[in-house]
C-alpha positions as CSV (number, residue, x, y, z in Angstrom):
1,X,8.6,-7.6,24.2
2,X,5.3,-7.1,23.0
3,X,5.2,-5.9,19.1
4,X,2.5,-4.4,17.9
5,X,1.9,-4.4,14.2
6,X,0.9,-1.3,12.3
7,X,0.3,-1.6,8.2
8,X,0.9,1.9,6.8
9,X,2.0,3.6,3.1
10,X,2.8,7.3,5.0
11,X,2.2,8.8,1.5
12,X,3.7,10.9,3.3
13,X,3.5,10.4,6.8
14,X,1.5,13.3,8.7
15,X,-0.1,14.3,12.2
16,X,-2.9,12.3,11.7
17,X,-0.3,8.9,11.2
18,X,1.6,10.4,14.6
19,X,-1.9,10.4,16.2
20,X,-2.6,6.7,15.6
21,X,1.1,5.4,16.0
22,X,1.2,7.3,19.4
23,X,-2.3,5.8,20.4
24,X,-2.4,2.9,19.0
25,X,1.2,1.9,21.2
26,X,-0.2,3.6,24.5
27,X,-3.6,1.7,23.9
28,X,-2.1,-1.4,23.4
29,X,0.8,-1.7,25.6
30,X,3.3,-2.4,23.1
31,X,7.2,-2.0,23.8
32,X,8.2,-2.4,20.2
33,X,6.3,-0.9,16.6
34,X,6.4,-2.8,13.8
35,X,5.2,-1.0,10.2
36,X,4.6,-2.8,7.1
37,X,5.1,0.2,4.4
38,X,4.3,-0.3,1.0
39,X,7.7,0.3,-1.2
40,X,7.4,1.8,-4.5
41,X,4.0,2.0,-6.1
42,X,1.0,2.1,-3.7
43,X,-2.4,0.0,-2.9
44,X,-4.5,2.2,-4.9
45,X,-2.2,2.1,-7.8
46,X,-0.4,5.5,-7.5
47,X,3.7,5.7,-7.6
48,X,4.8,6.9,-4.0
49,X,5.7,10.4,-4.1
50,X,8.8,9.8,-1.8
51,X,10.9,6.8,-2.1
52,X,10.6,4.1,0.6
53,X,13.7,5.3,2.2
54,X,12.8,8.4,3.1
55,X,9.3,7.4,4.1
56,X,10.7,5.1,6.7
57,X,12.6,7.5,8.1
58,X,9.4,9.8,8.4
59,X,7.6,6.9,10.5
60,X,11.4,6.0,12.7
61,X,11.8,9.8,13.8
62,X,8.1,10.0,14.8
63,X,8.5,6.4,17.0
64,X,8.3,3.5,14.7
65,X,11.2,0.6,15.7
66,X,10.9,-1.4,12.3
67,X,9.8,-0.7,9.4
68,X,9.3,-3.5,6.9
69,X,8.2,-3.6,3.4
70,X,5.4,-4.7,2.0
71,X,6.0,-6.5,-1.0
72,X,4.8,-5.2,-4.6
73,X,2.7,-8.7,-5.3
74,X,0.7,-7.6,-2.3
75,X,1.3,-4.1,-2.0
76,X,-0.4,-3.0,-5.5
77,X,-3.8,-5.3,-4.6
78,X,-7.0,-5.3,-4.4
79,X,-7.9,-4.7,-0.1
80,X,-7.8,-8.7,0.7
81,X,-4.6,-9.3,-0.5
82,X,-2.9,-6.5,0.5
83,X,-4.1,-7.8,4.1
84,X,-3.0,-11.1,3.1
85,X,0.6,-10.3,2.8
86,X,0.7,-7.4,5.2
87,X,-0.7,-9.9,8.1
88,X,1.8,-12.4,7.2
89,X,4.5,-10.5,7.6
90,X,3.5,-9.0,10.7
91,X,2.7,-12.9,12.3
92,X,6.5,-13.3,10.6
93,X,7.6,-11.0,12.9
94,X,5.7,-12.2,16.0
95,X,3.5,-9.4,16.7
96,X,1.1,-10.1,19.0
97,X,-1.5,-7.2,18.3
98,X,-2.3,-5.9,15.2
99,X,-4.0,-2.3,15.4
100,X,-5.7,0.2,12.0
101,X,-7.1,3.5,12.3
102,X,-10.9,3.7,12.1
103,X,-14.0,6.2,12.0
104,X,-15.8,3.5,14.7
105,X,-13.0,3.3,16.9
106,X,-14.1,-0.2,18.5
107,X,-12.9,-3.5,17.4
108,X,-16.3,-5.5,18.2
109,X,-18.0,-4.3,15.7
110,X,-15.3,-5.3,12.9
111,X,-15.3,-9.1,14.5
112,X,-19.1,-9.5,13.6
113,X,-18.7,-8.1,10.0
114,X,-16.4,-10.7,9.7
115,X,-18.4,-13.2,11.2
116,X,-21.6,-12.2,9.2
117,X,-19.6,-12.4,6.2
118,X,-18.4,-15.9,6.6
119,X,-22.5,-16.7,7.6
120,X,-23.2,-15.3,3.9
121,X,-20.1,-15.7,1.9
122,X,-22.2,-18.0,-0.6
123,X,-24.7,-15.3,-1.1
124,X,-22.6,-12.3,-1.4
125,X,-20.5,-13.6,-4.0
126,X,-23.8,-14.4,-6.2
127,X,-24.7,-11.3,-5.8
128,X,-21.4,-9.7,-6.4
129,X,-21.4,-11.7,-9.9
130,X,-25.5,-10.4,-10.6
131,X,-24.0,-6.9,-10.4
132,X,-20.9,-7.3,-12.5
133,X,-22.3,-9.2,-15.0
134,X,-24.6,-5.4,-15.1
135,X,-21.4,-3.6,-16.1
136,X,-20.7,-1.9,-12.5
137,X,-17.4,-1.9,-11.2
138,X,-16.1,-4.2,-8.4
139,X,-16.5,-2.2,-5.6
140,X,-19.7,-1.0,-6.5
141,X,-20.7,-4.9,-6.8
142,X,-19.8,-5.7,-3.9
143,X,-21.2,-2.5,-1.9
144,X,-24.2,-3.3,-3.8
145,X,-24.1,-7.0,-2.6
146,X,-23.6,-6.3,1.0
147,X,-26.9,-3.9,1.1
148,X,-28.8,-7.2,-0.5
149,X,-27.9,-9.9,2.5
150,X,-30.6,-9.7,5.3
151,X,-29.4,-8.2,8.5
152,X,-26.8,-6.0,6.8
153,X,-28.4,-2.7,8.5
154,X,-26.5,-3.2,11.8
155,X,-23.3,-3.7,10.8
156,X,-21.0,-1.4,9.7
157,X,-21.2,-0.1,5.9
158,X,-19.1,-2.4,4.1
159,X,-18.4,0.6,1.5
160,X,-15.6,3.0,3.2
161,X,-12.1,2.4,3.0
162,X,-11.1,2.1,5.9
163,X,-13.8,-0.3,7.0
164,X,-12.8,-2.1,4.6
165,X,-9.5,-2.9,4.9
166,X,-10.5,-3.2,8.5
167,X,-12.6,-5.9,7.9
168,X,-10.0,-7.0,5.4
169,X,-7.0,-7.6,8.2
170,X,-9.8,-9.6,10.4
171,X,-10.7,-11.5,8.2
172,X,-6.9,-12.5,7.4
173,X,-6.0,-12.5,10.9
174,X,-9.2,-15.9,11.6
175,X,-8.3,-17.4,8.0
176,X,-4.7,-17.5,8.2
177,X,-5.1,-18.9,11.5
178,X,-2.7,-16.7,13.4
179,X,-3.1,-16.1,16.9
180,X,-2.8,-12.2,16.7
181,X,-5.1,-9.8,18.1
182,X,-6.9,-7.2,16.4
183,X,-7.6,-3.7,17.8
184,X,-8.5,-0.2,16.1
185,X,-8.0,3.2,16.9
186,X,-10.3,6.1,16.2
187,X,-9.2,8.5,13.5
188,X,-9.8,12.1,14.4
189,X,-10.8,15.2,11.8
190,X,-9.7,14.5,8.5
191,X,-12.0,11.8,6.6
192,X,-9.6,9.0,4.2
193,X,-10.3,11.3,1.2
194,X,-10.4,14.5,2.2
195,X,-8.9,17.0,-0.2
196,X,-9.0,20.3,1.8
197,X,-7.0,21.1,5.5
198,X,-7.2,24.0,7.7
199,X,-5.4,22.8,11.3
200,X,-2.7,20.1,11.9
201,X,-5.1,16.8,11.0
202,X,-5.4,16.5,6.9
203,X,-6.0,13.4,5.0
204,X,-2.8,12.1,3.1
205,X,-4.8,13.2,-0.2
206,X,-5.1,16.9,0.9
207,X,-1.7,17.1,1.6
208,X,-1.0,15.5,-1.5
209,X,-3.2,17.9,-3.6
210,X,-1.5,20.3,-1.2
211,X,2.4,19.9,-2.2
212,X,1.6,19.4,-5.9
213,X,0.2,22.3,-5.8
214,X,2.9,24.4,-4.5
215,X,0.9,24.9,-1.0
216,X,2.5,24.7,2.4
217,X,2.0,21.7,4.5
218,X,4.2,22.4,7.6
219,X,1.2,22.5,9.9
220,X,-0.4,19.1,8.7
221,X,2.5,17.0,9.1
222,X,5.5,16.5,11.9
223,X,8.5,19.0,11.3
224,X,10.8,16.4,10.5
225,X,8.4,15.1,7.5
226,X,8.4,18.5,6.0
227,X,12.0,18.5,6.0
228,X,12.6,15.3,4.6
229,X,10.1,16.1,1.8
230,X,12.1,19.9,0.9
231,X,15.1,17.7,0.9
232,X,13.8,15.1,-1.9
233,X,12.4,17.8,-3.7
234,X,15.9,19.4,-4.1
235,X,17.6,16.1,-4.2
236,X,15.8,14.9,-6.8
237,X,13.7,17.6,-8.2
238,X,10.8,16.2,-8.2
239,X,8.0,14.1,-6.2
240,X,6.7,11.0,-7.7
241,X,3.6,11.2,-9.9
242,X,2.0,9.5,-12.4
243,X,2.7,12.0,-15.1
244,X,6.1,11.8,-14.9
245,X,5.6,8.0,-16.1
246,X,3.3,8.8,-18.9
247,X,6.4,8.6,-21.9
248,X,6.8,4.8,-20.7
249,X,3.4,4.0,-20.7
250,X,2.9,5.6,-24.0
251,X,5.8,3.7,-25.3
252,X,4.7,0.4,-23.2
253,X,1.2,0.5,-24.9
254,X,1.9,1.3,-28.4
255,X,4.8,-1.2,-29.0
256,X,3.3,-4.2,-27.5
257,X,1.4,-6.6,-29.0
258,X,-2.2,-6.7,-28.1
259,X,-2.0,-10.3,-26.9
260,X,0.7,-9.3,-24.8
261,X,-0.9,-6.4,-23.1
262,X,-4.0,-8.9,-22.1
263,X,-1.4,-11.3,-20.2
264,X,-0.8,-7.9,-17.8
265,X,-1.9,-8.1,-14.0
266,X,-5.5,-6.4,-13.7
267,X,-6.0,-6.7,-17.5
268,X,-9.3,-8.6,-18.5
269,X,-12.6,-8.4,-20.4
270,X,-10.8,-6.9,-23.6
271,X,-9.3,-3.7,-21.8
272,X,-5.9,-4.0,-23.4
273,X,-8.2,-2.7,-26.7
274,X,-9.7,0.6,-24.5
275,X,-6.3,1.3,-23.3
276,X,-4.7,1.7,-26.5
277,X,-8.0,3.6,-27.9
278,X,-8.4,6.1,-25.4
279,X,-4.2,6.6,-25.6
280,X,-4.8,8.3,-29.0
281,X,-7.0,11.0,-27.8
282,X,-4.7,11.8,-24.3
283,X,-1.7,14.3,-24.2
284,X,-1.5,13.8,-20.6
285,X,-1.6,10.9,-17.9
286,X,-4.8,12.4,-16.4
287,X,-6.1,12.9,-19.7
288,X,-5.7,9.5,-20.9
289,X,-6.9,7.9,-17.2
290,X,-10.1,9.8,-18.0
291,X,-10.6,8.8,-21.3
292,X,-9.8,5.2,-19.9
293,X,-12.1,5.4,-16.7
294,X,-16.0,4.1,-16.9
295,X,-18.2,2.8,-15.0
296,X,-16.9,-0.8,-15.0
297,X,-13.3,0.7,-14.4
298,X,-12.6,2.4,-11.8
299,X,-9.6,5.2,-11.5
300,X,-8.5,2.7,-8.7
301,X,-8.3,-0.6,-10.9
302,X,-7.5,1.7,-13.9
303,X,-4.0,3.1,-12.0
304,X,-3.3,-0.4,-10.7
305,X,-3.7,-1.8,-14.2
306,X,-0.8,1.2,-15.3
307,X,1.5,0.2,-12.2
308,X,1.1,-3.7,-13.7
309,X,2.0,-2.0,-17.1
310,X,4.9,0.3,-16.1
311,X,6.7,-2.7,-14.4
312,X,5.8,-5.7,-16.9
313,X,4.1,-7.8,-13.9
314,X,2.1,-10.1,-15.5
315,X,-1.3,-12.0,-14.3
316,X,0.5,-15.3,-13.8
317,X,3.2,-13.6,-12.2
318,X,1.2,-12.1,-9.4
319,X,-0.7,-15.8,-9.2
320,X,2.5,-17.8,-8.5
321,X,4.1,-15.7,-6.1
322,X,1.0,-14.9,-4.1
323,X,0.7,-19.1,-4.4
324,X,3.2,-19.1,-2.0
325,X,2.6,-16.5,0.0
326,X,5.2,-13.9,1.1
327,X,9.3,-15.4,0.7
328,X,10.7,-12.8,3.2
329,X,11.2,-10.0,4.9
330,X,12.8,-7.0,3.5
331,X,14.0,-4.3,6.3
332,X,13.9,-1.0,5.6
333,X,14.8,0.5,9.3
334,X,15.2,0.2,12.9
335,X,15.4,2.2,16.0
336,X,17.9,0.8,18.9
337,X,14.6,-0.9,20.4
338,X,14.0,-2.2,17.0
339,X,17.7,-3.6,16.9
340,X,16.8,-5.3,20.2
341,X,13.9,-7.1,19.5
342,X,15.7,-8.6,15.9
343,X,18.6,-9.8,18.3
344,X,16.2,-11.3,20.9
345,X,13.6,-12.8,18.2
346,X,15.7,-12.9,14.9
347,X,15.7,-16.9,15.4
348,X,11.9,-17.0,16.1
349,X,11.2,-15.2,12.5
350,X,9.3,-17.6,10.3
351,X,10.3,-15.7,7.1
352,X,14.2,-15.0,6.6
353,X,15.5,-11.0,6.8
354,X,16.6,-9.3,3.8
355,X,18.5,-6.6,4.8
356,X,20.2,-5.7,1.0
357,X,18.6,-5.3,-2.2
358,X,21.0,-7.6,-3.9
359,X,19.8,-11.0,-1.5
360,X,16.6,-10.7,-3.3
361,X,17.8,-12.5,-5.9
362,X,17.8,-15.8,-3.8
363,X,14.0,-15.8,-3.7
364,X,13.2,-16.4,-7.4
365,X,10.4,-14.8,-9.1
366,X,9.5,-12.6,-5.8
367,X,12.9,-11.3,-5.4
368,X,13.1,-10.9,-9.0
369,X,9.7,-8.9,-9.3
370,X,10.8,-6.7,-6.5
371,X,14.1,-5.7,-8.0
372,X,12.8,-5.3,-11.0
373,X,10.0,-2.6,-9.8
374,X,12.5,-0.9,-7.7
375,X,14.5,0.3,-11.0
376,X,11.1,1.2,-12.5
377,X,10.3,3.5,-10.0
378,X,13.7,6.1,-10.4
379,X,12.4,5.9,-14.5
380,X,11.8,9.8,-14.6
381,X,15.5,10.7,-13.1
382,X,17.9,12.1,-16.1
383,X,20.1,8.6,-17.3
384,X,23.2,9.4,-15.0
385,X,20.9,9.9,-11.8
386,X,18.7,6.9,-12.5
387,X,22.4,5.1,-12.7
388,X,23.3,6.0,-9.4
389,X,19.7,5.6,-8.0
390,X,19.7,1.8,-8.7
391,X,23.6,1.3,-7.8
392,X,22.4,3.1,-4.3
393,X,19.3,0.9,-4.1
394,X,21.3,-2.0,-3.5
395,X,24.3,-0.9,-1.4
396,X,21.7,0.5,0.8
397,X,21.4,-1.0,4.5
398,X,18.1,-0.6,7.0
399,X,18.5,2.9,8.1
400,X,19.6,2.5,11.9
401,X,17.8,6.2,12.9
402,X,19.5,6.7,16.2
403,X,22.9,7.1,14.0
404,X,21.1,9.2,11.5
405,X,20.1,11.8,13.9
């Protein structure tokens, strides 16, 4: 069976996420789907607003066969490592093809970015460290960089998100040395941060801005999404965000020690000191992210740095179990094909399958930094809820979606 590998957050999951499943399996020939999904908290640092079970459902009903998670360590990451681990996994699981959505729509052009890159690594990264050392942020640096190496001009911009991550899972696909394919798929409409929608194709931040806002989606996502998102909303009476985390953070930063705020993942350069100034003057999580945000830190790094806070992930933390690369792989859900290709491959897998919370705890500090963010995330649910969130967390087994429907 051929597997092609998708790497996905479905924040939540809408038409433009059926487009590019649909056509990325017809384009590629695949029999079987594989998504790696980001679990709790996301790459660009926010909280999901729907827990991971009920966004893997959302991708099985609309034709996903497995979906996998991508580990926090990796997950919550700057675009190379989230690559990093999201490629590994995917090899793990012996997909052949690996294919992201794109405004280009043509792979060619992302396989000689990545071989200009490795022509002027040397000279990118000095420049990189020029423009950082001039107080801009990372991704400005490095935009900045790229527009300094010579020949730049007819490649694509190194500076949107989705060309970057792109150019990201390319790049991990030749130094990882796996013998997977890359392919891309055009994205239609809706640009990555578009925060208006009129039709069926919206970007997952419109509809976002949308439902927080009170404003019906039904037409910018597939019916069975909008049903599974009324049905968290009443379950749980709420969708994730980061105010609802901004008590804990506010307890987080004003009771720890300053030292020990600096040892925190994404914490350098003396920020632990800013966050705990600018925490004075905010009455809100917004209001303290702006009072926070410059132009060294970005509202990307900024809500990463929180995530790191929230869940107590240190620095070192992140360094050792990223050392080793991902320990396994955690299922989240399967169709019948799915089921198939674990029974005719299982034994092929070069990472084990973790199909319960509670056999994480065999893969030390991973395992351990995954349960531990899992009970993080159900932190705004009243005390008895949040009880019986984390009890259900680890009785739960990979949703089999031909029995759920």
């Amino acid at each position: 069976m051929r597997a092609l590998g998708l790497v996905v957050e479905y924040n939540p999951f809408h038409n433009g996420h059926l487009h590019h499943l649909t056509q990325a399996k017809q384009q590629t020939g695949a029999d079987v789907v594989v998504a790696v999904m980001s679990g709790t908290f996301l790459q660009r640092g926010e909280p999901a607003l729907l827990s991971r079970w009920y966004r893997a459902e959302m991708a099985l009903a609309a034709g996903a066969d497995l979906v996998v998670e991508l580990p926090y360590a990796y997950s919550v990451q700057t675009a190379e490592r989230f690559a990093e681990g999201a490629v590994t996994i995917l090899a793990a699981l012996r997909c052949s093809v690996l294919n992201f959505g794109s405004e280009k729509g043509e792979i060619a052009p992302f396989y000689a970015l990545a071989e200009f890159m490795n022509d002027h690594q040397v000279a990118f990264n000095h420049h990189v460290k020029q423009f950082l050392k001039d107080g801009v942020s990372y991704p400005k640096a490095s935009a900045q960089a790229f527009s300094m190496l010579s020949g730049h001009e007819k490649l694509l911009p190194l500076d949107q998100p989705n060309n970057i991550l792109g150019y990201h899972y390319v790049k991990a696909i030749q130094r990882l040395g796996i013998s997977m394919e890359a392919t891309t798929t055009l994205r239609i409409q809706a640009g990555y941060h578009d925060k208006e929608f009129a039709g069926p194709i919206a970007s997952a931040t419109a509809i976002r801005k949308a439902l927080l806002s009170g404003e019906n989606i039904e037409t910018a996502v597939p019916a069975h999404t909008a049903r599974l998102i009324q049905m968290y909303k009443r379950r749980y009476q709420l969708l994730h965000t980061w105010e609802h985390y901004f008590p804990f953070l506010q307890h987080k930063v004003l009771t720890t020690p300053l030292a020990e705020l600096a040892k925190t993942a994404e914490c350098s350069e003396g920020l632990e000191h800013r966050l705990r100034d600018s925490l004075f003057s905010a009455s809100s999580f917004q209001g303290w992210l702006s009072a926070t945000k410059s132009k060294r830190y970005t509202q990307t790094r900024l809500q990463r740095l929180f995530a790191h806070l929230l869940t107590g992930t240190t620095a070192e933390e992140n360094a050792a179990i990223q050392q080793s690369g991902p320990a396994y792989i955690r299922l989240l859900g399967m169709s019948e094909t799915g089921k198939t290709y674990i029974r005719e491959n299982k034994k092929n897998f070069s990472l084990p399958l973790v199909t319960r919370q509670g056999e994480l705890r065999r893969y030390g500090q991973a395992g351990e930094q995954e349960l531990r963010i899992s009970q993080c995330y159900w932190l705004p649910l009243p005390p008895q809820a949040l009880k019986q969130e984390v009890t259900r967390e680890f009785q739960q087994k990979p949703i089999n979606w031909e029995k759920r429907s």
